[in-house]
N, C-alpha and C positions, 0 to 999 in steps of 0.2 A: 603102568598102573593096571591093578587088574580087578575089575567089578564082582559083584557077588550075585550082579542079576543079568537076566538077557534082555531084551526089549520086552519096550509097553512097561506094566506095571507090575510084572513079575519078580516077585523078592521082596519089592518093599514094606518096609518095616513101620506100621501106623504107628506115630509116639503122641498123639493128640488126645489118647481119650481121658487122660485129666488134663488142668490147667500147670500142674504141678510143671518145673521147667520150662516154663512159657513166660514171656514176658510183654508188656504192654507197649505200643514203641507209638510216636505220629504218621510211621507207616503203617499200621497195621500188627496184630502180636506176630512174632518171632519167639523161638529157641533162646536160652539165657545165654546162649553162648554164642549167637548172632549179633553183628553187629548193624549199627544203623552209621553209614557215613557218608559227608559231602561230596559231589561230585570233584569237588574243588580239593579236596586234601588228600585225594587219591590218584588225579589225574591232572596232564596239561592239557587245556583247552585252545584251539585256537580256528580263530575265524578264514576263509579260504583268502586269497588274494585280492584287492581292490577290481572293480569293475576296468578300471583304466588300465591296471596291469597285462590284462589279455585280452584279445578280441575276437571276434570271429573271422576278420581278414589273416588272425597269427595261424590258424588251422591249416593242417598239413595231412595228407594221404598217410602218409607213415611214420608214425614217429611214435611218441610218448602219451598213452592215452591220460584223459581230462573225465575225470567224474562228476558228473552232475543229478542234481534231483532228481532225476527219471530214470537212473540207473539206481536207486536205492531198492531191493526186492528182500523181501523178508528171510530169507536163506541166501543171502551175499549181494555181491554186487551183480546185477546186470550186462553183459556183453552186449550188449547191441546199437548203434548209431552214438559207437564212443569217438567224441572230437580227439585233435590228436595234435602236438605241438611237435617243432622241433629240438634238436638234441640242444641248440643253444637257449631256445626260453626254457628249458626244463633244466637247465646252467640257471638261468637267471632268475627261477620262479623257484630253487631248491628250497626253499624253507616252508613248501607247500606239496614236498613228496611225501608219498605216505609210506606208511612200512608195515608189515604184518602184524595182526593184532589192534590196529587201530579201527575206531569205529566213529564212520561217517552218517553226522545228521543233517537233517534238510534246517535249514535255516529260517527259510520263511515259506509261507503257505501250507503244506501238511510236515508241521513239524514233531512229528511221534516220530515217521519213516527214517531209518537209519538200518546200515549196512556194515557188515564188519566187513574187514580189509583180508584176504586170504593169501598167500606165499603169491599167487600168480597176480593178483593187483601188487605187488612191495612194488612200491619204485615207481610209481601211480603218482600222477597229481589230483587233487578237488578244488573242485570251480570256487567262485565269489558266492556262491548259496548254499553253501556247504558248511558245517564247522564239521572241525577233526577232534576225539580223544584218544589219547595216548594216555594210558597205565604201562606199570613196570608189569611186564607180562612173568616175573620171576615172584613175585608178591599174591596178583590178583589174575585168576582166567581170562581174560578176554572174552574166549566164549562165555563162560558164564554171563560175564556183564551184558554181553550182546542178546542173552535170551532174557536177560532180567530187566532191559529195553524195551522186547517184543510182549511183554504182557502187558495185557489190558491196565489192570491198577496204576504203571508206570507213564503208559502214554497218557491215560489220563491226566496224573498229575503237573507229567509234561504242557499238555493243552492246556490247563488250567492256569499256567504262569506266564503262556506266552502273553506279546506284549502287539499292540494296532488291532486299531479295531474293522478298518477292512480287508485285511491281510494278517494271519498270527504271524509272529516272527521271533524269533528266538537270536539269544546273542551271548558272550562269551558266561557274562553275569549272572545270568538267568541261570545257565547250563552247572554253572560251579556251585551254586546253592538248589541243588536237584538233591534228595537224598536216597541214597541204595541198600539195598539190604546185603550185607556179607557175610556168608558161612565161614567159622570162623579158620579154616586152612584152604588154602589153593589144591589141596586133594580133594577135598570136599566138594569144591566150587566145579572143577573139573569133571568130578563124576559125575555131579549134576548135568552141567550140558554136553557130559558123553551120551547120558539116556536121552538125553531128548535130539540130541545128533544121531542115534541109532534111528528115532525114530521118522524124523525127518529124512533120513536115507531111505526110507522105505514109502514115504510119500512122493519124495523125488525119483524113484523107478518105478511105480504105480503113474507117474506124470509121464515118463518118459514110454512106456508101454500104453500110455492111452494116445500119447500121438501118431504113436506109430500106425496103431491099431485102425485110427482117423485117416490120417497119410492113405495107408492100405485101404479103408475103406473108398476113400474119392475116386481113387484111382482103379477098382471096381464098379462104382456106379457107371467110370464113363466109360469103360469099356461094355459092359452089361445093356445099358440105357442108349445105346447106341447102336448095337447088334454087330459089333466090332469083333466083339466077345459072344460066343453061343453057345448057349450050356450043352450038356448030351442028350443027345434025342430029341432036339426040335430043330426045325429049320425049314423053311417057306421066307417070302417075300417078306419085308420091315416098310409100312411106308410113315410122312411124315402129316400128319392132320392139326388143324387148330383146336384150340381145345371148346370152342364155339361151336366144332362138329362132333364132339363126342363127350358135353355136358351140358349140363346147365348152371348159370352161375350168377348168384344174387348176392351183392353189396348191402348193406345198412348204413348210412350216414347218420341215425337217429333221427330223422325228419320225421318219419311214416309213422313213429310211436308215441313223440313228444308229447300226448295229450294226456297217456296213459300209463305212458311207463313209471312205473314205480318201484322200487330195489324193497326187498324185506328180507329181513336178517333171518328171519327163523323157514323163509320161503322152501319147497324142495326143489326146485327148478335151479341151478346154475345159469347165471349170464357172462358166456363168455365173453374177456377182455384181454386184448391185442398181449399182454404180459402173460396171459394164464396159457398160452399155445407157444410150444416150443418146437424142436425137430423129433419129429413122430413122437410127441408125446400130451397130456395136457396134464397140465402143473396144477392141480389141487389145493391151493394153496391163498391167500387174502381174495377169496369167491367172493364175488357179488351173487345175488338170488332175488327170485321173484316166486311171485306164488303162483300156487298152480290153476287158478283161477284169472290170473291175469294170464300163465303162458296157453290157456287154450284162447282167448281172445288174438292172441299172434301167430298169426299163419307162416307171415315170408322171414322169417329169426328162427323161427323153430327147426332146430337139428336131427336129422334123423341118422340110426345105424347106415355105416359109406357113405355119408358126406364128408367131406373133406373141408376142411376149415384152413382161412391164410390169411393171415395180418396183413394188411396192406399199407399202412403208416407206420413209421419207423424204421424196429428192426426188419429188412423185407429177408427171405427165404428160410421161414418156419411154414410148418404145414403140420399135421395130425388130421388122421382118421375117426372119426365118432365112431361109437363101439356098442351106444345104448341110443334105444328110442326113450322118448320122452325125459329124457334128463336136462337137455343143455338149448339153451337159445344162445343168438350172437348179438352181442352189442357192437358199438359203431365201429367203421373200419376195420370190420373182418368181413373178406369176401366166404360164401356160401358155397360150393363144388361139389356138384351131383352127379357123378357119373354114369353116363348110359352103360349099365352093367353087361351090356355083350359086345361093349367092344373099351373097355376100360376098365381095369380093377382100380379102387381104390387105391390101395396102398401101394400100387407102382406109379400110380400119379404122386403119391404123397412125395413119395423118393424121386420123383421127377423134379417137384416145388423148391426140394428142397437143394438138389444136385448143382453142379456148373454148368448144368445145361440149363435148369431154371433161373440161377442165378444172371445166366447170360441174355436171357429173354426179359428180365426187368429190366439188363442196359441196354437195349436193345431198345425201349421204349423211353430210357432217361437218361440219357448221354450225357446230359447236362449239367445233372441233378445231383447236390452233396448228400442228397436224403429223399431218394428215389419214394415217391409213394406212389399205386398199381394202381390205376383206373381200371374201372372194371371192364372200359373198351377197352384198353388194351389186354386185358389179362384174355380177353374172349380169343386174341389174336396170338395166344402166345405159340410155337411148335413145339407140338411135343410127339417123339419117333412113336410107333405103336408096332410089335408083335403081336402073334394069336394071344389069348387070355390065359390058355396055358402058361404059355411061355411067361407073360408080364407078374403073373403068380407066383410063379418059380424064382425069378429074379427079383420080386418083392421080399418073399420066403427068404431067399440069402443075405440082402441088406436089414431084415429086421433080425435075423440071427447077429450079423454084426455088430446091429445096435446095440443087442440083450448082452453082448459080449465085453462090449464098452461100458455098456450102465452097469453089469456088473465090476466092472473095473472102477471106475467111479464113487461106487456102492464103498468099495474098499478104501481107496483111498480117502473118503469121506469121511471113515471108521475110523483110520488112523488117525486125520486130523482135529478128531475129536478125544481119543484117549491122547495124542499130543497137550492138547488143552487142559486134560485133566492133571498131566503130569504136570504140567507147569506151573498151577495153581496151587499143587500139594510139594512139588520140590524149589518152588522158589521161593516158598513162605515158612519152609520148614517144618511145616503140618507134618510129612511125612519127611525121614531122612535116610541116606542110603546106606550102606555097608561097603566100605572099600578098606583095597589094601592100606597101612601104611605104611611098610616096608619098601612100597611101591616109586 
């Protein structure tokens, strides 16, 4: 088959701007020549094998992998920590292989999530939390179906019929009385989620170029950050200091301000929260504020240009550099980092914070701990290697190049996942239709 457009939303063809050819459905309007059908008249449903049928002593290093709910990912199945049976229970459990085209939903607990089956799962089993559909893949797309799953209005309707009320859970009944919307030829249905497979291919190498990019970056920090690695033209002694001798560094608990703190929506002041600080960045985004008459009443919260900001509860190894005077205070559980500027830059502490060498300085202090949180004696304690200020500049300079390198990658594939969104909205509901062969 051969399309009329390239990726994104290039070609297509607006046919919505009258009502004319449209029709009114319980899903929502459709094309008159779309159809609305049950899951049940289209497909065989069926639920994964009894609890009793397998177990976790039947698991085996090598053999037959076993699909479960945490391998369901919105562009296929999952590979990773797949249980695995042998050739004989997969003899005795065959009426639970899957085969290409089939698409696997979670059963109970997040029951939207669902995975289509691809040529490399055929011959795949799915767990007891599983149910399977099988269509006649010579009738209807598969992919189609499987993106017409992944949209919002569909999961919704899905959540809306599951069934327990402290667990959702879905079961053969429910799944057969689901209704779909169908273009009315398997060309159609196909070139549909060929664009939106074009585009997702280009989210999934924007994904696989931002890991790398990460990978490559780590393993710069530690050569860099460590003096393993020395860029050209510097070189002198590296030694190793606590960060108690070469800053100063103030916690907030919210004790010191209880009497007075007060949040104001229309405030100019930002108070930063443990969420709004990420890796060299701050996130702009659900700001708390105070006014600026309460933030001159606060002395030891108030941020200045090179302070260095770091959550200390929860997520631990984010860090960011403040960049303005008088815009941001810290609220609770962000520690304060002032560095004495002749012998510590900023931003090569930040990428210190946030590196495997800072990371290792908080286990270092919480060995114990499922959810390390930083006391501020320890953090006074933590090592961190020091070059001349040149040099720590310089190696700052190249990791926030790499940052800018990745956010713009990021940027991208953000962009994608957004005109993905739009295309799905407008070719799954037939708002918009496409042009393909049909000779093809």
């Amino acid at each position: 088959m051969k399309k009329s457009l390239n990726h994104g939303l290039e070609g297509l063809r607006d046919d919505t701007a009258g009502i004319e050819g449209y029709k009114k459905t319980e899903v929502g309007v459709i094309p008159d020549d779309w159809e609305v059908k049950r899951l049940g008249d289209i497909a065989d449903i069926k639920t994964g094998p009894f609890g009793s049928s397998l177990h976790e002593k039947d698991y085996v290093e090598d053999g037959t992998p076993i699909i479960t709910v945490e391998h369901l990912g919105e562009k296929g199945v999952v590979h990773k920590n797949l249980p695995m049976v042998s050739h004989a229970d997969k003899n005795r459990l065959s009426a639970y292989i899957l085969k290409t085209g089939d698409i696997v939903f979670s059963r109970v607990g997040s029951v939207d999530r669902n995975s289509l089956i691809s040529d490399v799962e055929n011959g795949w089993l799915f767990s007891s939390r599983l149910l399977r559909i099988r269509i006649n893949p010579q009738n209807i797309s598969p992919a189609y179906l499987s993106y017409h799953f992944h949209q919002e209005p569909t999961k919704q309707r899905i959540r809306s019929v599951a069934v327990g009320q402290t667990m959702a859970s879905l079961n053969t009944e429910i799944l057969k009385n689901i209704e779909v919307i169908l273009p009315p030829t398997r060309l159609e249905q196909k070139a549909i989620a060929q664009s939106l497979s074009d585009v997702d291919a280009l989210i999934t190498e924007c994904d696989r170029i931002i890991s790398k990019k990460r990978n490559t970056k780590q393993g710069t920090m530690q050569q860099l950050l460590t003096g393993k690695k020395r860029l050209p033209g510097f070189s002198g002694k590296w030694e190793v200091k606590k960060l108690e001798e070469v800053t100063a560094i103030t916690r907030l608990a919210g004790a010191e301000y209880s009497s007075v703190w007060k949040e104001d929506d229309n405030g100019e002041i930002i108070a930063l929260r443990g969420f709004n600080i990420v890796k060299n960045r701050i996130i702009e985004k659900d700001l708390a504020r105070i006014s600026n008459e309460l933030s001159l009443k606060l002395n030891r919260s108030r941020l200045y240009r090179g302070d260095v900001v770091y959550p200390c509860v929860g997520t631990i190894g984010n860090a960011a550099v403040i960049e303005e005077d008088d815009k941001y205070h810290i609220q609770q559980n962000i520690a304060k980092i002032t560095p004495i500027k002749s012998v510590l830059s900023s931003y090569y502490l930040a990428h210190y914070l946030i590196s495997p060498l800072g990371l290792d300085e908080v286990l270092r202090f919480n060995a114990t701990s499922s959810q390390p949180n930083v006391l501020v004696g320890s953090l006074r304690k933590y090592r961190i290697p020091l070059t001349s200020i040149p040099e720590q500049k310089a190696i700052a300079q190249i990791l926030s190049d790499m940052d800018t390198e990745i956010a713009g990658l990021e940027q991208k594939r953000d962009k994608y996942k957004a005109i993905k969104q739009g295309m799905m909205q407008e070719l799954l509901t037939g708002k918009t239709r496409l042009k393909y062969d049909l000779n093809k």
